[in-house]
N, C-alpha and C positions, 0 to 999 in steps of 0.2 A: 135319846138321840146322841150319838156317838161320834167324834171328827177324825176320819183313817186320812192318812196322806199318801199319795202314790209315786212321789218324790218328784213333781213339778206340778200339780196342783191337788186340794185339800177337796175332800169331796165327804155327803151326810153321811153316814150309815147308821142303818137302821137294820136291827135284829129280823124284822120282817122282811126285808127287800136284800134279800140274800140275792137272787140271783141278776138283779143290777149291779151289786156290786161285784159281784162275779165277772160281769163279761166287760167291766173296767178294769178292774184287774187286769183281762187278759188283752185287753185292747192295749193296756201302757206296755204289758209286756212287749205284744207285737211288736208295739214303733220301740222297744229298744232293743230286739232284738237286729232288725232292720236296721237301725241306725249302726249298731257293732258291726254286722256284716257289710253296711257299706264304708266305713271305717277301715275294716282289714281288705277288702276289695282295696282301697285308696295304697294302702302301705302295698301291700305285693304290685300295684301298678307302679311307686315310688322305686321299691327295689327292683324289679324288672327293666326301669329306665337305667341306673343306675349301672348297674349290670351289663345293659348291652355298650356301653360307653366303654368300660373297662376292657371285654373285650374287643372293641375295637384297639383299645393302646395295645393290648396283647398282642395281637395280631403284627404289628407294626414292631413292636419290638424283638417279637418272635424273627420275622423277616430279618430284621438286622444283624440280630445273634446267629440268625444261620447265615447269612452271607458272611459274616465275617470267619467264622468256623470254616467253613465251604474253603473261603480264601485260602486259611492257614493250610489246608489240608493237601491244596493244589501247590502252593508254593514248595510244602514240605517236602512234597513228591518231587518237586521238581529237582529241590537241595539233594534229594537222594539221589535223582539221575547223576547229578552233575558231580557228586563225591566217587559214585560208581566208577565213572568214564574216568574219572582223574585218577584211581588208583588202577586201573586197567591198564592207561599209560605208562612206560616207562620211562620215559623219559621226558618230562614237562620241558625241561630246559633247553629243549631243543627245539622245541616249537618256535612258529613266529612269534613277534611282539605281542601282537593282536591277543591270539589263541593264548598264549602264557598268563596274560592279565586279565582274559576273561574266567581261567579257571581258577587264578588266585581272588578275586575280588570278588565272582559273584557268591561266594559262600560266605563271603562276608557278611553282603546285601541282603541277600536272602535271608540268611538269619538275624541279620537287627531289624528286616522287615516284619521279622514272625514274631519277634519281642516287641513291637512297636503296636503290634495290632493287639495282642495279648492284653497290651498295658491300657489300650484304648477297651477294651474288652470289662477288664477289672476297674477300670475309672469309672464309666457307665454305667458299672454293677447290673450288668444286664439279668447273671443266670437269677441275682436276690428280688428284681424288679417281678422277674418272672413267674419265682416260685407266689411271691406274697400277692401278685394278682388272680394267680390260680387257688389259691386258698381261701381270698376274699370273695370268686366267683362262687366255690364249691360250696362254702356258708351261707350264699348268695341263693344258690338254686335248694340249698336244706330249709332256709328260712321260707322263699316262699311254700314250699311242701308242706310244712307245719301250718302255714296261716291257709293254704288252699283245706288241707285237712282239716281243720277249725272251720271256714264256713261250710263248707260239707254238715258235719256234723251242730250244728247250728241250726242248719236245713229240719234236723229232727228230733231235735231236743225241746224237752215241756220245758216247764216250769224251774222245775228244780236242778234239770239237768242244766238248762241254759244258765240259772247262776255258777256252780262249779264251772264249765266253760268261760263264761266272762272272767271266774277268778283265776282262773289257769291262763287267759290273755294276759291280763294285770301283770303276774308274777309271774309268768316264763318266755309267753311269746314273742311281749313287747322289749322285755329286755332283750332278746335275740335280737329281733326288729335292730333296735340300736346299736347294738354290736356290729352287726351286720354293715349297717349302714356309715357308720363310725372304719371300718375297716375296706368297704369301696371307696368311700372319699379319702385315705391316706393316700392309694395308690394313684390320686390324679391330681394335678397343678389346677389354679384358676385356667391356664393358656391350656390345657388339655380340656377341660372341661365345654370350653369355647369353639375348638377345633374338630373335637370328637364328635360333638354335637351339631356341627354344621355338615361335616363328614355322615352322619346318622343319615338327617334329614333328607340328604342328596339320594344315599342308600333307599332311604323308601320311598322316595318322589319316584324313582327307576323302578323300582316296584310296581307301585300304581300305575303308572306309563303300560309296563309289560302285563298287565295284569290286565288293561282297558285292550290292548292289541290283544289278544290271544283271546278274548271273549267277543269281541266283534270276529275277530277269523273263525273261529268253530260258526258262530251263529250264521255266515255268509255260509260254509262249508256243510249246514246239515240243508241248508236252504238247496244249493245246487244239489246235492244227492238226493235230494226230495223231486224236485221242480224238471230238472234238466234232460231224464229219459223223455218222459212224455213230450219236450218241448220236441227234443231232436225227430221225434217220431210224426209230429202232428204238424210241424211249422218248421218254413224254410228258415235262413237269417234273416233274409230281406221282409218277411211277413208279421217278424215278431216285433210291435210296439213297442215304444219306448218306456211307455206305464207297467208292460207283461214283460219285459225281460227280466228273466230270474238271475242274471248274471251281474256283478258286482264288482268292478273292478279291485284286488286288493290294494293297489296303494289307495285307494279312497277312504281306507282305516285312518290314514295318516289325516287325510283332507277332513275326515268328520273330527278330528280332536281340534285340527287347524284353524275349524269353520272356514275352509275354504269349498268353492263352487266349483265344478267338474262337468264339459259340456260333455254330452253323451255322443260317445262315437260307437258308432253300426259294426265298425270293421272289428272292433276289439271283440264283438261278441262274436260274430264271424270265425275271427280265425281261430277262436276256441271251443268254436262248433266243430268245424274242419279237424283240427287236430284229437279234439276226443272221439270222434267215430272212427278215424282211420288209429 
């Protein structure tokens, strides 16, 4: 009698009972192969949160780099107009007060405005914010690739193949993992991390909202295409019960999320009887 261990419990073997110990084997296998893939399920759902937070500051600082770009662009044009007109004229000095000091001063203005936004531009280090969260994304979306690939092939791996996969997670994927995850979080503050995320949440509450609305309108919507010839053919307004009317009013989408109560009016089905025959 011999003591094999399967590396969380010690079990008999015996040279006869080959094939018990066989399908323990493959039973510890099983639950560790399952436990690795719910492991890397866990990390690509970590980096996927992670991920869509960044892009959202992207987003928001994208917005701002362009609005301010946009600005210089329009003001520039405009310094150009106004250089134009000014050497066109010949003679400024004879202008009114007014017009004189406008074409001496606004090129002034104009360009310490376009130094001034420039400066706010490079203070903010916008274009460097920008590149290092697109880079952090683009590692972002390789990394989970790798680990989707890895439970894929998980999926179909024996014995021997699942050890090399476990040891190729160990010593490549997880380090990636980390890197990855080490390189989203440079790009966000604690107060982004707080705001982004409250921002997310709003994001897919709207979601779900529009996702409940648009599944009750088709289902009201295949009901009438169904129900509604036969009714208008066989039954006036006034004959149709209130239990057998196939009509639904839409805003009653809103009323069922609301749990609110809605009395049944005759006229409503009425005049959308009227109108779809004629």
């Amino acid at each position: 009698m011999l003591m094999k261990d399967t590396g969380n419990r010690v079990f008999n073997y015996d040279e006869d009972n080959d094939p018990e110990w066989e399908a323990l084997l493959a039973q510890n296998s099983a639950l560790d192969k399952n436990s690795l893939i719910i492991r890397v399920k866990d990390k690509i759902k970590k980096v996927s949160d992670h991920r869509r937070l960044v892009e959202l500051k992207y987003h928001d600082l994208k917005w701002w780099y362009d609005i301010f770009n946009i600005f210089i662009i329009i003001i520039s044009t405009v310094l150009t107009i106004i250089e134009a007109i000014k050497n066109d004229l010949d003679d400024i000095e004879g202008l009114d007060e007014s017009k004189k000091q406008f074409f001496k001063l606004s090129p002034i203005v104009i360009s310490t405005g376009i130094g001034l936004i420039s400066s706010v531009i490079k203070f903010k280090r916008y274009q460097e914010s920008l590149e290092s969260i697109a880079r952090s994304t683009e590692k972002g979306i390789f990394t989970m690739y790798r680990m989707k690939k890895l439970i894929e092939d998980l999926h179909f791996a024996d014995d021997i193949e699942f050890k090399k996969k476990k040891q190729l997670y160990l010593d490549e994927i997880f380090n990636l993992y980390n890197q990855t995850q080490s390189e989203l979080q440079k790009t966000r503050t604690f107060t982004d991390i707080i705001y982004y995320t409250n921002k997310l949440n709003h994001i897919e509450l709207r979601g779900e909202r529009n996702n409940i609305l648009n599944t009750n309108t088709s289902k009201e919507l295949q009901l009438l295409n169904k129900d509604l010839p036969n009714t208008l053919e066989l039954q006036t307004p006034s004959s149709v019960p209130r239990s057998a009317s196939p009509y639904i009013a839409p805003h009653s989408i809103i009323n069922n999320i609301n749990d609110h109560d809605e009395q049944y009016d005759p006229n409503r089905f009425h005049n959308f009887t009227c109108a779809t025959r004629v």
